[in-house]
C-alpha positions as CSV (number, residue, x, y, z in Angstrom):
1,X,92.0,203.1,94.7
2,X,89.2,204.3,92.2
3,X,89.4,200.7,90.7
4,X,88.7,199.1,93.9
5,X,84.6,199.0,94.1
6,X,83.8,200.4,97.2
7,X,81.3,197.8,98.4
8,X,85.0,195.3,98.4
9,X,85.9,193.5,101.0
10,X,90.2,194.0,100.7
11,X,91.6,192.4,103.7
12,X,94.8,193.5,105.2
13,X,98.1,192.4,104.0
14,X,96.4,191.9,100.4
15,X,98.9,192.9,97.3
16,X,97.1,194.6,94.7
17,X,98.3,195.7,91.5
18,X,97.2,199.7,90.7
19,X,96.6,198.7,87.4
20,X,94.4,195.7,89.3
21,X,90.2,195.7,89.1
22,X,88.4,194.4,91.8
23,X,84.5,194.6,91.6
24,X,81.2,195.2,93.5
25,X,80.9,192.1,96.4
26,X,84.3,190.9,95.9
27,X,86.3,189.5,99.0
28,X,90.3,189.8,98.7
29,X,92.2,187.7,101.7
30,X,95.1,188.8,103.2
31,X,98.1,186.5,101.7
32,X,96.1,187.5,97.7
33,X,98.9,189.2,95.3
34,X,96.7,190.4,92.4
35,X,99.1,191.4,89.4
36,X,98.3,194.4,86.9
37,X,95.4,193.5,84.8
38,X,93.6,191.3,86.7
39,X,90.4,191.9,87.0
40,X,87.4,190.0,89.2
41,X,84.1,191.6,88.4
42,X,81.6,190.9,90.7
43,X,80.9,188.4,93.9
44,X,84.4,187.2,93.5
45,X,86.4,185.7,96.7
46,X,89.8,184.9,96.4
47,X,91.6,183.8,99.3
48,X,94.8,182.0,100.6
49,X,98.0,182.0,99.8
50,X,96.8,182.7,96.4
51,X,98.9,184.5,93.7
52,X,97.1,185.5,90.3
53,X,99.2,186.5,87.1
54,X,98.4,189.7,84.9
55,X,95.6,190.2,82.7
56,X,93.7,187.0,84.3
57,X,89.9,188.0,84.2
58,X,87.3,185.9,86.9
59,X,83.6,186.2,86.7
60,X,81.3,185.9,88.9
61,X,80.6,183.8,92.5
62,X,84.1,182.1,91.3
63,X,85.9,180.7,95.4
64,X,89.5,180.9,94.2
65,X,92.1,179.9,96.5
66,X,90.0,178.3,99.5
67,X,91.5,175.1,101.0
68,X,91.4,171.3,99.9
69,X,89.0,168.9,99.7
70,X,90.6,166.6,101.3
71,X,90.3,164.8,105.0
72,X,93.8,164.7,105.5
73,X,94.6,169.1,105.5
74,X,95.2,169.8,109.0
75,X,95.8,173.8,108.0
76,X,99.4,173.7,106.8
77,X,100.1,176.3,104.6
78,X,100.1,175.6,101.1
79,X,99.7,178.0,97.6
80,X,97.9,178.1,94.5
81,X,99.5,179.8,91.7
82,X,97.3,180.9,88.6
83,X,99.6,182.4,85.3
84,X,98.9,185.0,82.9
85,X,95.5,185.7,80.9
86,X,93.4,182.9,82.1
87,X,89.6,183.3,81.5
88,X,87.8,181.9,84.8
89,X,84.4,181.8,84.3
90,X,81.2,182.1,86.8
91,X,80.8,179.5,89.5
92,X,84.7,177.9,89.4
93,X,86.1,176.7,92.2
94,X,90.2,176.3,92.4
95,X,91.4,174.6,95.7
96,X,95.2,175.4,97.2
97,X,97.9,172.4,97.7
98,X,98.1,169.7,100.5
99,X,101.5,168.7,102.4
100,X,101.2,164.9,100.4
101,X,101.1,167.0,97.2
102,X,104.2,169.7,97.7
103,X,101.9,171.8,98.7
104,X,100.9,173.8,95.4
105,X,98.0,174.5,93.0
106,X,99.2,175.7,89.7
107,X,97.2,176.7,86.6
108,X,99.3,177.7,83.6
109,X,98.4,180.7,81.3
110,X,95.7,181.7,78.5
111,X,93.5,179.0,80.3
112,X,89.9,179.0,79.6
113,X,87.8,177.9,82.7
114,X,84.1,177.4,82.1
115,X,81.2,177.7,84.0
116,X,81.7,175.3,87.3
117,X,84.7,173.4,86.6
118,X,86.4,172.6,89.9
119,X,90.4,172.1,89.8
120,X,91.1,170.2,92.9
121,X,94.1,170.7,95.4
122,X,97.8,170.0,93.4
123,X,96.5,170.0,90.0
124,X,99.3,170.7,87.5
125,X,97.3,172.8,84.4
126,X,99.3,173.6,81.7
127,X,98.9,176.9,79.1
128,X,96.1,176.8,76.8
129,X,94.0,174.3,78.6
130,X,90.2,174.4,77.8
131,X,88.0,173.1,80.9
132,X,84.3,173.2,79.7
133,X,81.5,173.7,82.1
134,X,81.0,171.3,84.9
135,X,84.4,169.5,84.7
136,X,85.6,168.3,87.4
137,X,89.6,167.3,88.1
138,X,90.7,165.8,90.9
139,X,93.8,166.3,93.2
140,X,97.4,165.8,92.0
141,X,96.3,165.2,88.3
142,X,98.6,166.9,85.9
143,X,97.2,167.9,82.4
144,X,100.2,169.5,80.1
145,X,99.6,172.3,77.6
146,X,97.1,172.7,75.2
147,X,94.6,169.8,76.8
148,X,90.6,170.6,76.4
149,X,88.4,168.5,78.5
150,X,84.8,168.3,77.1
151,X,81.7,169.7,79.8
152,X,80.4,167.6,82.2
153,X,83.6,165.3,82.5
154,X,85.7,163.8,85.5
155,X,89.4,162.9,85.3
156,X,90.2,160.6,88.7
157,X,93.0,161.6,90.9
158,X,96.6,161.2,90.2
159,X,95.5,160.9,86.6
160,X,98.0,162.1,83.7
161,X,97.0,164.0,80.6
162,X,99.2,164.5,77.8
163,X,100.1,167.9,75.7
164,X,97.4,168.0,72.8
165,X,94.9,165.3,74.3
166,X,90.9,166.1,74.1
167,X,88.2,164.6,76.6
168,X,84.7,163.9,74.8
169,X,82.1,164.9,76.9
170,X,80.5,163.2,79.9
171,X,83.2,161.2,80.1
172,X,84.9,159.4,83.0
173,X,88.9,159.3,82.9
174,X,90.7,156.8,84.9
175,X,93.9,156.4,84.1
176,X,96.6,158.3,81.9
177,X,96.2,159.7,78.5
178,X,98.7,159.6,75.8
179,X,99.9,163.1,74.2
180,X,97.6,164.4,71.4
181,X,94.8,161.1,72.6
182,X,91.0,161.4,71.7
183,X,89.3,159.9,74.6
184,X,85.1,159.3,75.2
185,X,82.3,157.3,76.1
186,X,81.1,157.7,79.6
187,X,84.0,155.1,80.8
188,X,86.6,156.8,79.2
189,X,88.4,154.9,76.3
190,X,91.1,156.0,74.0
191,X,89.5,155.7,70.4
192,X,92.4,157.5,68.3
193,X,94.2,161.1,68.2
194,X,93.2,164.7,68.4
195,X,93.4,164.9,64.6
196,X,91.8,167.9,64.3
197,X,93.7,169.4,67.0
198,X,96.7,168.6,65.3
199,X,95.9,170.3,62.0
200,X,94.7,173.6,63.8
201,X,97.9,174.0,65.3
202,X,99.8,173.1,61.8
203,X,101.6,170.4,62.5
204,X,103.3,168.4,59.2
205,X,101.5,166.1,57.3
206,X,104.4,163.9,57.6
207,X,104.1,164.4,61.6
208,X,100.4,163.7,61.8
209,X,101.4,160.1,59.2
210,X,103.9,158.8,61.8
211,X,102.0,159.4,65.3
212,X,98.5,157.3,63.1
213,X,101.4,154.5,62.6
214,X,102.6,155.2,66.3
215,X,98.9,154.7,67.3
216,X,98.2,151.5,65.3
217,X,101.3,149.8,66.5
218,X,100.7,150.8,69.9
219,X,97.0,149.2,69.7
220,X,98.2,145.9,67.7
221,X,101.8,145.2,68.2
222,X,103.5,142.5,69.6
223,X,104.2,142.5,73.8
224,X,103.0,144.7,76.4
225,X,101.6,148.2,76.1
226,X,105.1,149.7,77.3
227,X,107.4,147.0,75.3
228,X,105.5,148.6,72.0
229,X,106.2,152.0,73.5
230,X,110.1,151.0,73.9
231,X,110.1,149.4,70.2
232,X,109.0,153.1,69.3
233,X,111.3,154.8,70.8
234,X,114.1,153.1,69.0
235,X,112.5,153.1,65.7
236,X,110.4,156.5,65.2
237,X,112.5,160.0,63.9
238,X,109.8,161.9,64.9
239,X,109.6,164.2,67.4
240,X,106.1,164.2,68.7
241,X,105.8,160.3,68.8
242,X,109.3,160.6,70.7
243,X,106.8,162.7,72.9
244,X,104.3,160.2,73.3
245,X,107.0,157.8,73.7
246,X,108.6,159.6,77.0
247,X,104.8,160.3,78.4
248,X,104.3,156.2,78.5
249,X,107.8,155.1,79.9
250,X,107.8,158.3,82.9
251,X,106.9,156.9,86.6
252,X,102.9,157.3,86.6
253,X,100.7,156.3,90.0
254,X,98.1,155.4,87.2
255,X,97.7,152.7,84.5
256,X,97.1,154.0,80.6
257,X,93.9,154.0,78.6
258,X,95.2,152.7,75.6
259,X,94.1,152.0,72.3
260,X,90.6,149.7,71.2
């Protein structure tokens, strides 16, 4: 194929799109399935039982698709299962699933992966994350749609992050984040909402008033963390502190950051 770089390494067994690009240096394993407009431009290996969606573009010295980090993988198979139109920048390294995890790696679409972020075996990405350079996320953590963790960060395994959320920079998170949460300082704390995440994406005035309210009665009410959750959920109309709501009261391995 005239789009295949000659100096490729295409393994046998390998599924490649025609409409596919696979650059100078690039390594292609056998159980790959590249879909039509992917491209990898240079230095690229992907490998494993690695499926990538259409129009997904990697840069170079990426290692997409090699096997966990993790003491316990003894070989069993597993997957990891990038979407659509992803941007995976130089230096990234995504890891396939473990047994203890289901056995899948999956990364959403229109993701933006920067410069040496590592995404650990049976992460859950959603669409439109935003990993800045040098983030790292451990295995089995689950971010939902739209989450942007700033560079240099680490979010601990098993960790939860909810749709909307944003990570400051160099900062450690622990435990699970609330949808639409603004958490920093280098041992991660929830200090308020994505505010300005919120407005980008045009979401109501009246929407942005109730989830502040939600916020202050979750940081001052009476009772537990989870009974002011509860109270919430039986007083709110809205829908995205119903959200929040749901996100706090699901079974979590983790505790919550919550609110200074």
């Amino acid at each position: 194929m005239s789009n295949i770089h000659p100096s490729a390494v295409i393994e046998s067994g390998a599924q490649i799109d025609p409409g596919a690009t696979v650059g100078p240096f690039c390594i292609v394993g056998p159980d790959v399935s590249l879909a039509a407009g992917v491209h990898l431009k240079s230095h690229v290996v992907v490998t494993g039982r690695t499926q990538i969606g259409e129009d997904t573009v990697i840069f170079p010295f990426s290692v997409i698709g090699e096997i966990p980090q993790d003491l316990k993988f003894k070989g069993e198979a597993s997957q990891l299962i990038i979407g659509k139109r992803n941007r995976i920048r130089e230096h990234v390294t995504m890891n396939s699933g473990t047994e203890g995890g289901g056995g899948v790696t999956r990364v959403g679409d229109d993701g933006l992966f920067m410069a040496g972020c590592h995404i650990a075996h049976d992460a859950i990405i959603g669409d439109r994350c935003i990993i800045v350079n040098s983030v790292a996320i451990a295995g089995h953590c689950v971010l939902e749609d739209d989450v942007i963790v700033g560079g240099l960060s680490g979010v601990h395994q098993f960790v939860r992050i909810g749709r909307g959320a944003i990570i400051g920079a160099v900062t450690m998170v622990t435990n699970d984040v609330i949808p639409y949460g603004l958490v920093q300082a280098p041992r991660g704390e929830l200090d308020g909402l994505n505010l300005v995440g919120l407005k980008r994406r045009g979401v109501a005035r009246g929407d942005i008033t109730a989830l502040r309210a939600a916020f202050q009665m979750l940081a001052q009410g009476e009772g537990t963390f989870h009974d002011r959750a509860r109270r919430l959920r039986d007083e709110t109309t809205s829908d995205y502190v119903r959200e929040i709501v749901e996100f706090i009261v699901a079974d979590s391995d983790r505790h919550f950051l919550t609110p200074r």
